[in-house]
Each structure stands twice: as C-alpha cells, then as structure tokens.
C-alpha positions in Angstrom: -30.8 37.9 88.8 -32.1 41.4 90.0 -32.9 39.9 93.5 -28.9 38.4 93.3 -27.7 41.6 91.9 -29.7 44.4 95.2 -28.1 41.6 97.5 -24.7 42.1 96.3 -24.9 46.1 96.5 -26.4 46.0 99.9 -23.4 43.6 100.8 -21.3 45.9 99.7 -22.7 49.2 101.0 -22.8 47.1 104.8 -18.9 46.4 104.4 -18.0 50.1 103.3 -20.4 51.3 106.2 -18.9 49.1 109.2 -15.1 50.1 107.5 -15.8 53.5 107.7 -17.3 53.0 111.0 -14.2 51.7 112.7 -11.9 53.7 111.2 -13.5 56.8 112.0 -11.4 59.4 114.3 -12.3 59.3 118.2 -13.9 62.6 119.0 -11.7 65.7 119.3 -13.2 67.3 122.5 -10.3 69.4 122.9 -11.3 71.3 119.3 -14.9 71.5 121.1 -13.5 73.0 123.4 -11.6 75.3 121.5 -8.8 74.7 123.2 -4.7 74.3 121.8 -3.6 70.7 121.4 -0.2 70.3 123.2 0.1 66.3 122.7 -0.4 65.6 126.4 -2.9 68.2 127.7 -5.6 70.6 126.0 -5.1 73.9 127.2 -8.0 76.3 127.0 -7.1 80.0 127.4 -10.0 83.4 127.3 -8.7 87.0 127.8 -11.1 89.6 128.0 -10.7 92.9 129.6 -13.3 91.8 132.4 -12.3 88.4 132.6 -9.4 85.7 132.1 -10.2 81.9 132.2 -7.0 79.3 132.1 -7.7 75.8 132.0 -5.4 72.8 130.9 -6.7 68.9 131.2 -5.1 66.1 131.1 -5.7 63.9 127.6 -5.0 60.6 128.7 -7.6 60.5 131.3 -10.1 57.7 129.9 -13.7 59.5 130.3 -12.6 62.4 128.7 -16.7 63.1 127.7 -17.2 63.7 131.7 -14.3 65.7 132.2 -15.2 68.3 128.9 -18.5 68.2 130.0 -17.8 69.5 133.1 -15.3 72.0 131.9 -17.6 73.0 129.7 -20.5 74.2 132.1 -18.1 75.6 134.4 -16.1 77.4 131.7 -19.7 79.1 130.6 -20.9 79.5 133.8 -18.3 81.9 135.1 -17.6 83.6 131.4 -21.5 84.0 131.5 -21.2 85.6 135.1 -18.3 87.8 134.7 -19.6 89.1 132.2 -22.7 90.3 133.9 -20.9 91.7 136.7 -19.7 95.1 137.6 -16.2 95.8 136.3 -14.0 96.3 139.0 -10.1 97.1 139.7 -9.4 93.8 139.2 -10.4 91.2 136.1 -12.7 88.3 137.4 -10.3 84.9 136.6 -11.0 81.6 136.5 -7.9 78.6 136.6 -8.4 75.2 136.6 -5.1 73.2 137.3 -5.2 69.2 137.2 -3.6 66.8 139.2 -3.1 63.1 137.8 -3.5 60.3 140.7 -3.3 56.4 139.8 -3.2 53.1 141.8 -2.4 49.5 141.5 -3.4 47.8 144.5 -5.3 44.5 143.3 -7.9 43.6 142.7 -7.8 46.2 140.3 -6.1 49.6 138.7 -7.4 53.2 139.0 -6.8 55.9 137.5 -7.7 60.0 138.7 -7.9 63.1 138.0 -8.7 66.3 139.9 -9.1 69.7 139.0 -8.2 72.7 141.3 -11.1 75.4 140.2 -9.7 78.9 141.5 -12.4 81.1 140.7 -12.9 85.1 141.7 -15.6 88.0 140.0 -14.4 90.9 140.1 -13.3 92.3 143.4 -14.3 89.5 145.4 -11.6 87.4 147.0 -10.8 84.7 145.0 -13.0 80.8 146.1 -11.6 77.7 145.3 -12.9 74.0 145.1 -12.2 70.8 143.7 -13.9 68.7 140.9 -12.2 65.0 140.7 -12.8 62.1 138.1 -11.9 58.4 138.9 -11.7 55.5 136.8 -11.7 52.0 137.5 -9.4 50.2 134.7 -10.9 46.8 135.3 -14.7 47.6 134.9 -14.0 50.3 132.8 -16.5 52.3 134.4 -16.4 55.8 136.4 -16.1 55.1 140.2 -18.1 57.5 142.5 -18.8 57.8 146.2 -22.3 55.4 146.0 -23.4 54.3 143.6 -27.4 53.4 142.9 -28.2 49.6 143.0 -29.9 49.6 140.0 -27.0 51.6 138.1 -24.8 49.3 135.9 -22.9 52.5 134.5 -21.0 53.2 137.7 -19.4 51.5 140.1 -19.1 52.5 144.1 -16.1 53.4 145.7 -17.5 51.4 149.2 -18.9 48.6 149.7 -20.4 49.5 153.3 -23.3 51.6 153.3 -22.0 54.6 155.3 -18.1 54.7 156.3 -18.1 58.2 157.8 -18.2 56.5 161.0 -14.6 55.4 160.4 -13.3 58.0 157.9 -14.6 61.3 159.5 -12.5 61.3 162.8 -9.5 60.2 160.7 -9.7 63.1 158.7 -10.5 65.2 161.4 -7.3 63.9 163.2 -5.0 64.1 159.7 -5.7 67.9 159.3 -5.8 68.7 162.5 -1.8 67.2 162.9 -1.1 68.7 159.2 -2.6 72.2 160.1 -1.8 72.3 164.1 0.7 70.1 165.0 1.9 68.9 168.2 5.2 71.4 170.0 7.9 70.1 169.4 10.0 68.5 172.3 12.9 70.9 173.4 16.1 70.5 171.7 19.2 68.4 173.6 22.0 70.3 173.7 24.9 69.1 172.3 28.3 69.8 172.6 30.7 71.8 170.5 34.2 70.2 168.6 36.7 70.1 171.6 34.1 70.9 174.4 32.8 68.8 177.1 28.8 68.1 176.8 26.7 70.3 178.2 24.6 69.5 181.4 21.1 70.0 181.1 19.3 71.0 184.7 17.5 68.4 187.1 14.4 70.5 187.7 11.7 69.5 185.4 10.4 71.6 182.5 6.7 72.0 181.7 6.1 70.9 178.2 4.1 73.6 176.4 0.4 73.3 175.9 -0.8 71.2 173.0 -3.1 73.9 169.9 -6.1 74.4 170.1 -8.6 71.7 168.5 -9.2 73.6 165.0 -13.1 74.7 164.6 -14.1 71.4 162.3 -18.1 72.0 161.4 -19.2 68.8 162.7 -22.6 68.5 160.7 -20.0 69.0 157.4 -17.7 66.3 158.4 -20.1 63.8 158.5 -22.0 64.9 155.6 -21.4 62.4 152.6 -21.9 65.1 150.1 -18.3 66.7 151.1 -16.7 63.6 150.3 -17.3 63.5 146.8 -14.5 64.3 145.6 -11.3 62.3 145.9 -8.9 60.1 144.3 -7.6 56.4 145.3 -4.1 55.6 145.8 -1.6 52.6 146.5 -1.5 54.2 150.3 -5.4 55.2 150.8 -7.5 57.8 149.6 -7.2 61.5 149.3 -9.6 63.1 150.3 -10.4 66.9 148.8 -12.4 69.2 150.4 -13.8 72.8 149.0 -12.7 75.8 150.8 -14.9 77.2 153.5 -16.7 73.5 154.0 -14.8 71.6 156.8 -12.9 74.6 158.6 -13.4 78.8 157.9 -12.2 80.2 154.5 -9.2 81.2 155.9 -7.8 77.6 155.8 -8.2 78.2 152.3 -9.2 74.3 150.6 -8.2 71.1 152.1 -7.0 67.9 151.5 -5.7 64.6 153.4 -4.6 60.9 153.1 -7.1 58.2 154.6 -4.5 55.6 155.1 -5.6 52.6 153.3 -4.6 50.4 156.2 -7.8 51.9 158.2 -10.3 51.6 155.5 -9.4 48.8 153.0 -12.3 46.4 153.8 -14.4 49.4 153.4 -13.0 49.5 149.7 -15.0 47.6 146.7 
C-alpha cells in the first residue's frame, strides 16, 4: 500500500511538472534587454550626456536568442567605450535600424533580417556596418555562409565549396553600374505642338568617355569573410558590405543584388 500510495504522488508530481512545463511563457528577451515592447518590434533606447544608443528589432524574426545576443554585446560594447572616451562637442551614438527580407523560392522558405549598426565616439565621423540573420523555415535552422561538415545546428547557404569565382565579378560589375553608371546617350530632339521636327546634323558625334573603373580592393572582394552578411530573396541574394571594406569610406556601406539566375545551382 505505501509502495502504491509514493507511485501515485510521483505520478502526480510528473503530470503537474510536464503541465507547467509546456505552459510556461517563451522568454521575454525584449525585458532582457530592457527594451519597450511595441507589439511588433522591441525598441531599446539609452540617453546619456556622453552617449545615445537607439536600437529597435524586429519580434517575429525566429532566432530571436541570436539576434539579442548580438545586440547585447554590441549594445555594451559601445556604452562600455563611450563611456571611456574623451567627451567631445558631439555625443558618441549608436543606431541600429533593421531591415526584414523573406523568400519563397522552393525548395524551401527563408526568412532575414539585417541590422544597419551606425556607430560614432565622440568626434569621430560616424562608421557603419551590417550584422544580418537568416533563417531557413524548412530545417528550422540558422543559415550561414559555410557551414562545418560536422555541424548539424546550421545549415550552408552554398553548396559549392567556394563561389567567389562566380559572385565576385558580379558584384564588382552591380556596384560599379549602381555607383558609376554608363553616359547616357544624347537626347533626340523632338518637335514642338505645331512645328515641323527638328533635323539633327549628319556629322557624327563622339559619345563621351565611359567612368572610371571604381577602386574595388581586389584581395577584399574575394575574401569570403566580407560576404557574411546577406539575405536570400525570390530574385537572388543581397549582398551587404561594411563601409570602408570593398571601396574607400567615402562610398559610405554597400550593398547589391546577385541575381539568382547566375548563382542558383550554387544555392543549397
């Protein structure tokens, strides 16, 4: 009877245990974060007379444990810094702004996000850079630029070993037409209400010069470490580069569209 009688009230301490279990609340890492609740987004906002740090994140993203994490350090980092640096005119300020990117090209779903960090101390002129989170909705899983071969946590954005060989020039060749375009052609004249079209001249006219190639580091655009951070879409991949990496600071931070029609057997 007393053996019948401890097997019932650990029977019953098991059920309350699993029930409280899965009825528990998923974590708030917005409150860790100390940060206001809006419904959609967790805005996290500092003011100090040396410093000012704005931050908002997304709170549908699925891995939100990576993305606070990663707030987190960055958050500390630069109120650690500013606050060990000398005062000037000017409040050091940190923003971090998110952009949400998704796909839903079979075989499966994605979903992204990707944080513009604006940071400056002080003075200094302000430096910006990129930190970007993708999820893969069938495997459930963070995807990343490679992934080890032994890691079942991750899965890989390729499925070739290195595809700088293809992506690099087309990168080169999107920012270069994004930042220096081709002149455009001359205009043909065109007649006004009432008045007979204008001739143009026989004589032929020498189309101006093409720009300048812009001054692409070469060693950094083929360097896999500058092409962590990215997010896939239905036409390709966007590729987001920090500023001062591909091209001088004064091109401020990048980004550009790897049509997917050039690189889908690339993608796993």
């Amino acid at each position: 009877m007393r053996s019948l009688s401890v097997a019932v009230v650990a029977t019953v301490a098991a059920a309350l245990f699993s029930s409280a279990v899965a009825t528990a609340a998923p974590k708030d890492y917005c409150a860790d974060l100390k940060g206001a609740n809006t419904g959609t987004s967790c805005v996290v906002s500092l003011s100090d007379p040396t410093y000012r740090v704005d931050i908002s994140i997304p709170l549908d993203y699925p891995d939100l444990k990576s993305v606070s994490d990663y707030v987190s350090q960055t958050r500390d980092a630069f109120v650690n810094s500013a606050k060990s640096s000398a005062a000037g005119a000017t409040p050091s300020q940190l923003t971090m702004t998110p952009t949400e990117y998704s796909s839903a090209v079979p075989p499966r779903g994605t979903q992204a996000v990707v944080f513009k960090v604006t940071q400056s101390l002080g003075d200094a002129s302000p430096k910006t850079t990129f930190k970007s989170f993708n999820w893969d909705q069938t495997y459930r899983k963070s995807i990343v630029y490679t992934v080890a071969t032994d890691d079942k946590t991750l899965t890989p954005l390729w499925r070739v070993d290195n595809p700088l060989p293809t992506v690099a020039p087309l990168v080169q060749s999107g920012l270069q037409q994004e930042l220096a375009p081709p002149p455009a052609a001359p205009a043909t004249p065109t007649a006004a209400p009432g008045q007979p079209t204008p001739t143009t001249s026989a004589a032929p006219t020498t189309p101006p010069p093409p720009p300048a190639p812009l001054p692409f580091s070469s060693t950094a655009l083929y360097n896999p470490a500058n092409y962590q951070n990215f997010a896939v879409v239905n036409d390709g991949i966007i590729f987001f580069f920090d500023q001062g990496v591909l091209l001088p600071d004064s091109a401020g931070p990048l980004q550009v569209l790897v049509p997917r029609s050039a690189i889908d057997p690339m993608i796993a």
